[in-house]
C-alpha positions as CSV (number, residue, x, y, z in Angstrom):
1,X,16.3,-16.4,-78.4
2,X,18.6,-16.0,-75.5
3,X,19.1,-15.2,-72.1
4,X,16.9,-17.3,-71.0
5,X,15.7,-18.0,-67.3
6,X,14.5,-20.8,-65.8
7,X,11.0,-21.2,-65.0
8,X,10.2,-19.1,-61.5
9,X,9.0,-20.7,-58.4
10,X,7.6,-18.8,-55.7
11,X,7.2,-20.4,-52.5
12,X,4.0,-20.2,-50.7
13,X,1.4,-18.2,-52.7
14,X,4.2,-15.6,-53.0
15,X,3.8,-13.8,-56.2
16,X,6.8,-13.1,-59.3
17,X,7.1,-11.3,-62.4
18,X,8.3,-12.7,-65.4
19,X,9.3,-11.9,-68.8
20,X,7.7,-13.7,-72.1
21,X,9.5,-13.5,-75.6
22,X,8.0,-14.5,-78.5
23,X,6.8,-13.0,-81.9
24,X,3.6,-11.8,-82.8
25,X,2.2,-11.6,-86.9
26,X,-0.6,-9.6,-87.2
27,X,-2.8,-11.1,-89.8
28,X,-6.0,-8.4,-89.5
29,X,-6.3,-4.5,-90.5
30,X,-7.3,-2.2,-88.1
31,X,-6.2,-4.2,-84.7
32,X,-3.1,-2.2,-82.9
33,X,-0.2,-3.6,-81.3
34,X,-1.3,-2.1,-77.5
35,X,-4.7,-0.7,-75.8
36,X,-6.1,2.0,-77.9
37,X,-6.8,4.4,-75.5
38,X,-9.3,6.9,-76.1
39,X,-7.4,10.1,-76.5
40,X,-10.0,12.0,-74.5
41,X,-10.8,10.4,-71.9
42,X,-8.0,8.3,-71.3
43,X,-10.1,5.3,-70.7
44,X,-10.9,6.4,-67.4
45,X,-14.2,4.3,-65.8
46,X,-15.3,7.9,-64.6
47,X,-14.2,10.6,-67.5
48,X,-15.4,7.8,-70.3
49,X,-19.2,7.9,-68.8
50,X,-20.9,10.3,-71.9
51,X,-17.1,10.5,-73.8
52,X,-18.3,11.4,-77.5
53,X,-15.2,9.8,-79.3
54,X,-15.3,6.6,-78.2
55,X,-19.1,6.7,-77.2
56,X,-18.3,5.9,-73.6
57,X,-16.3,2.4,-74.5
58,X,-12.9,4.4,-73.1
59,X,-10.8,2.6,-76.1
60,X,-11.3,3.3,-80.1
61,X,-10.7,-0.4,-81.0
62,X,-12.4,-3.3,-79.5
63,X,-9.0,-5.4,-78.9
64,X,-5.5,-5.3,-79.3
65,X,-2.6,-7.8,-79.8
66,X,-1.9,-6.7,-76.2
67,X,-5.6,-7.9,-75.1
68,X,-5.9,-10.5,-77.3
69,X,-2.6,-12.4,-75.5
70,X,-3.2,-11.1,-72.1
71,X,-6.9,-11.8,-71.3
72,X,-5.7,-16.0,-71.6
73,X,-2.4,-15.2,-69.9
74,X,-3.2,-13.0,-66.6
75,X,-6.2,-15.1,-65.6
76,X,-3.8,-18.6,-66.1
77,X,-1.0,-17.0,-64.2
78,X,-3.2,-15.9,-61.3
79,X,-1.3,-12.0,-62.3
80,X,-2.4,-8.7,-61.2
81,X,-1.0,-6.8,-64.6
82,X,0.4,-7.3,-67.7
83,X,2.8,-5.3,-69.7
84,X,3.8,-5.1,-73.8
85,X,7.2,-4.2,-75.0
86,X,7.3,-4.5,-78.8
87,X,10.5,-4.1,-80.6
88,X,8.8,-0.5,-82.4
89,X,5.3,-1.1,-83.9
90,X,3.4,-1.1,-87.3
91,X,0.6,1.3,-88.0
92,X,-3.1,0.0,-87.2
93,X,-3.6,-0.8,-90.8
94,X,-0.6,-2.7,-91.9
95,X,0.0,-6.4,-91.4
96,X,2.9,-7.6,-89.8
97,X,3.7,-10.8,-91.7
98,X,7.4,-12.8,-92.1
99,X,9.1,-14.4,-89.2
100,X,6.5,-11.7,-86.8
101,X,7.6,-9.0,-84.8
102,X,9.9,-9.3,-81.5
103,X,8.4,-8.4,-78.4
104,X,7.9,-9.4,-74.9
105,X,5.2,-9.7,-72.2
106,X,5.7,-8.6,-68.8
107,X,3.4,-10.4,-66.3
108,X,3.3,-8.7,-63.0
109,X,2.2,-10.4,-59.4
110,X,1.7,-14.2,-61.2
111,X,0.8,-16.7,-58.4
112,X,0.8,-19.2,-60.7
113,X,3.4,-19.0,-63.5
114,X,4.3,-22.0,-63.5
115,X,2.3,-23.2,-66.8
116,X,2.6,-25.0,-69.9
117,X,3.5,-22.3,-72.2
118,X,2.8,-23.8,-75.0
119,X,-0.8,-25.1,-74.6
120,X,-1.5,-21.3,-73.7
121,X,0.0,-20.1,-76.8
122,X,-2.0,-22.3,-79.1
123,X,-5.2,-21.1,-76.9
124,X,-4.2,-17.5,-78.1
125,X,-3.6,-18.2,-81.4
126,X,-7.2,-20.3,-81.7
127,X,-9.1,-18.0,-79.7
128,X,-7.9,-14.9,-81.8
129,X,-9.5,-16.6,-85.1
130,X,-7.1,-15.6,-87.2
131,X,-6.5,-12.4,-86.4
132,X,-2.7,-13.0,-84.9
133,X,-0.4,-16.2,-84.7
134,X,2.9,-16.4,-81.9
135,X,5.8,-18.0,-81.8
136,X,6.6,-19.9,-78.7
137,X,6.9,-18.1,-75.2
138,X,10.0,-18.2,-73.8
139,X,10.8,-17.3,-70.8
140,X,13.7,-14.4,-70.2
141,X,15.5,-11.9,-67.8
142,X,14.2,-8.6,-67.5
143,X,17.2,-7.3,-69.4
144,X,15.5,-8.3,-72.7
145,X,13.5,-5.5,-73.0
146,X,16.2,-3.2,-73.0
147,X,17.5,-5.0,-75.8
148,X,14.6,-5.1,-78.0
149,X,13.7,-1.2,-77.0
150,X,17.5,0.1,-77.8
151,X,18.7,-2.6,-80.7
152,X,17.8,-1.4,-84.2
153,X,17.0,-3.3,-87.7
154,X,16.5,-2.5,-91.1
155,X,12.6,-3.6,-92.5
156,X,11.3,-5.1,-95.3
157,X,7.7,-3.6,-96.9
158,X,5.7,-4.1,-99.1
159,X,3.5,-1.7,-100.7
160,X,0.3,-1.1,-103.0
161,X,0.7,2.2,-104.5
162,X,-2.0,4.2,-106.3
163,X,-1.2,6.5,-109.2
164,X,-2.4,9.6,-110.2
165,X,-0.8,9.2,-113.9
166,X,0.6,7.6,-116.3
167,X,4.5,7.0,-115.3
168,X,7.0,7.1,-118.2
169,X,9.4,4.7,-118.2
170,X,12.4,6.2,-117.8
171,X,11.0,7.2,-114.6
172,X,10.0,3.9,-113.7
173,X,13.1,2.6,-114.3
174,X,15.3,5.0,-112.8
175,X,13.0,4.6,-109.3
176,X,13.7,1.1,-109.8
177,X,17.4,1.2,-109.1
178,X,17.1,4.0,-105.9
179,X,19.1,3.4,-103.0
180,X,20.3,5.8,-100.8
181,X,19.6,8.5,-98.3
182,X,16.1,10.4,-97.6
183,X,15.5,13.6,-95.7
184,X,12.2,13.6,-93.7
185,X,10.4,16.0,-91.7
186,X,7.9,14.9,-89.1
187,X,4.8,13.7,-90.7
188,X,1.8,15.6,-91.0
189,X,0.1,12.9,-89.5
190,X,2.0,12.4,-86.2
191,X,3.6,15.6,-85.8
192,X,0.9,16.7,-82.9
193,X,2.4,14.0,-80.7
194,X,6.3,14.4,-82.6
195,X,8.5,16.6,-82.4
196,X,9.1,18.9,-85.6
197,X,12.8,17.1,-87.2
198,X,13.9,15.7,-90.1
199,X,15.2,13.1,-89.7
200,X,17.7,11.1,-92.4
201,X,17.1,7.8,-93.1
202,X,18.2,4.7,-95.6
203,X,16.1,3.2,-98.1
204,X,16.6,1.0,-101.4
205,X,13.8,0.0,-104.0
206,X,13.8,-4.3,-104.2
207,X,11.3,-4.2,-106.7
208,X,8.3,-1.9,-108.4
209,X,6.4,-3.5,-110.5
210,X,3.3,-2.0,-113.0
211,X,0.1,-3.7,-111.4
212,X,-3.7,-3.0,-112.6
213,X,-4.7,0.3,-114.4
214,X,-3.3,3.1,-111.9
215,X,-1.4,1.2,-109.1
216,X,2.2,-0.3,-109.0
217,X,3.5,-2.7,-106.3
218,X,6.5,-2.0,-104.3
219,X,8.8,-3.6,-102.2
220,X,11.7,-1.7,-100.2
221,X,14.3,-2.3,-97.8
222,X,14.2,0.5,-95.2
223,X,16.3,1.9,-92.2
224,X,14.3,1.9,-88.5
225,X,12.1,4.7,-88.4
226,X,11.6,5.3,-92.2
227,X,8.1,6.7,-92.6
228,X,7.2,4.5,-95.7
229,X,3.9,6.0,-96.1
230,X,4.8,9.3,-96.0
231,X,7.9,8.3,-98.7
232,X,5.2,7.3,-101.3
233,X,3.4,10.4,-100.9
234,X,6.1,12.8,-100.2
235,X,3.5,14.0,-97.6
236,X,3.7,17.1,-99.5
237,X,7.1,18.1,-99.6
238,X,8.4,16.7,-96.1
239,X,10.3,13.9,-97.5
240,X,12.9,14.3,-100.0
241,X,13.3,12.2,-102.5
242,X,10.0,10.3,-102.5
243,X,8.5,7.9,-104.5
244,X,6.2,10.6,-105.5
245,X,9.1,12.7,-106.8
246,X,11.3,10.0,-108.8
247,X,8.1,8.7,-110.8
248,X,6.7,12.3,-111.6
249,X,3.0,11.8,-110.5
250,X,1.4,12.0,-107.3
251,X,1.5,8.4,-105.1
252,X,-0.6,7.5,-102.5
253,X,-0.1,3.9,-100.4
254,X,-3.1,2.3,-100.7
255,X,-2.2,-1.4,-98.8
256,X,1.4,-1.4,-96.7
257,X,2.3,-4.7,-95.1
258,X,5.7,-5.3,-92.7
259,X,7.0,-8.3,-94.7
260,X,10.0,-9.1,-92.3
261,X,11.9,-7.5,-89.3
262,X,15.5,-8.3,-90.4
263,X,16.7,-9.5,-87.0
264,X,20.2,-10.8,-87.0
265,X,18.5,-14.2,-87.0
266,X,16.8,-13.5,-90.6
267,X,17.8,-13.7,-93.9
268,X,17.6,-11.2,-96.1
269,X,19.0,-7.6,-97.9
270,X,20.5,-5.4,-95.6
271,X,21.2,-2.0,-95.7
272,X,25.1,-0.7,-96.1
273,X,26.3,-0.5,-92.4
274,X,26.8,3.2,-90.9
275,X,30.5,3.7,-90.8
276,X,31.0,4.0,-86.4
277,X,31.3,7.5,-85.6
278,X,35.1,9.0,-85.1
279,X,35.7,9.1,-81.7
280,X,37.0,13.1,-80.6
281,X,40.8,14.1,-80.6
C-alpha cells in the first residue's frame, strides 16, 4: 500500500481522524459488507419501536464486516464514529475470498489513536470466529478513499450453476471459449434503487466444468460492475448473451464466491484494456 502517513499525535486530549487500509475476506454467507439498515425504519431508535420488518431490531442482519471491525476499534481509539469505504462490495451471500477486498476505515474524533495496530487486528479477526480475516492496518491520507471509490478492476468468480437440462456439448464447448462483450439492463432485483440502463460490460469464461447431476462449475473473469448473477440467468432477457443463452437451458447461480479483486498488485487474467477514448477535433 501507499501513501502512507505517519502515526497522528494530538496534543492534549485533542481528538484526529484517521484513515485505516487493509483488506477484508469474508469467510461467512449472509454477513454484509456495511450496517444493514432496515429499509423501513431506517434504524431509527424512535421509528424502529413496533417496525414489522426487522421486528423492532432497526437492522435486518445482526452484524456486519463494518460492526464486526468497528465495535474493537472505536472503543480502543477513544472515537466518536466510524466510517467504511470499500472498494465496491459483494452481495450478502457471496464470499469474498483471494488476497480480500480493499477498503478503508475512517475513525472520526480518536483520542487515542495511537495503538498497536496489529494486536487490534488479530483481536478482530479472533473475536469474529471465523466469520472475516484482515490484512494489516495501515495507516493513510484521506486521499485513499478517492482512489479506491474512482479506480476500477476486473474480478475473478466463481460460480455453482444449476441446470434445468441436459447441455449438449457443442454447447458446452462453445460457452467454454466466450469472451467478449455483454449488454445488460438493470437487474430485476435492484432496479427499485437503479436506474433503468444497460449497461455494456466485459466478460471471458476461465473455465466450466460438468459437476454433479444438473449443476456445472464456473469460473469467469469479469469487468467492474458485471452482474454475474444475473449473466447465469439472463434475468429473463436483460442480459445479452448469458450463460443461459450459450448453453440452451435455463441457469440459475446456486453458490457465487469473489475469488480475487485483480488489483494491480495481483496476479492473474486480465481483461483486454479499453482502447482511451479519441480526444475531439
Amino acid at each position: 500500500m501507499s501513501d502512507t502517513v505517519p502515526n497522528p499525535l494530538p496534543p492534549g486530549g485533542a481528538r484526529t481522524n484517521l484513515w485505516l487500509e487493509s483488506r477484508y475476506r469474508k469467510l461467512r454467507r449472509g454477513l454484509p459488507q456495511t450496517i444493514f439498515y432496515c429499509p423501513k425504519c431506517k434504524g431509527d431508535r424512535r421509528r424502529r419501536q413496533g417496525c414489522e420488518p426487522c421486528g423492532g431490531f432497526g437492522k435486518l442482519t445482526r452484524e456486519s464486516v463494518q460492526e464486526l471491525i468497528g465495535r474493537r476499534l472505536l472503543p480502543t481509539m477513544q472515537a466518536k464514529e466510524g466510517r467504511f469505504h470499500g472498494a465496491g462490495r459483494e452481495d450478502i451471500d457471496v464470499l469474498m475470498l483471494g488476497h480480500g477486498r480493499p477498503f478503508i476505515y475512517e475513525v472520526v474524533g480518536a483520542r487515542n489513536p495511537d495503538i498497536d495496530l496489529e494486536a487490534l487486528r488479530l483481536e478482530i479477526v479472533a473475536r469474529a470466529e471465523g466469520a472475516i480475516e484482515l490484512q494489516p492496518f495501515v495507516r493513510v491520507s484521506k486521499q485513499r478513499v478517492a482512489y479506491w471509490k474512482e479506480t476500477h478492476f476486473d474480478k475473478i468468480y466463481r460460480a455453482e450453476v444449476a441446470i434445468d437440462g441436459v447441455v449438449a456439448p457443442e454447447r458446452l464447448a462453445a460457452a467454454r471459449e466466450f469472451a467478449g462483450k455483454i449488454v445488460q439492463r438493470t437487474p430485476q432485483r435492484v432496479a427499485h434503487r437503479r436506474a433503468d440502463l444497460d449497461r455494456e460490460r466485459s466478460l471471458r469464461v476461465l473455465d466450466l466444468t460438468p459437476g454433479n447431476e444438473g449443476a456445472l462449475t464456473l469460473r469467469v473473469v469479469c469487468q467492474h460492475g458485471t452482474y454475474v448473477k444475473e449473466w447465469i440467468s439472463g434475468d429473463e432477457g436483460r442480459t445479452e448473451p448469458s450463460l443461459t443463452a450459450l448453453l440452451g437451458v435455463g441457469c440459475r447461480c446456486a453458490v457465487l464466491d469473489v475469488e480475487e479483486i485483480l488489483t494491480d498488485d495481483i496476479e492473474g487474467p486480465r481483461l483486454p484494456k479499453e482502447p482511451a477514448p479519441k480526444p475531439e477535433s
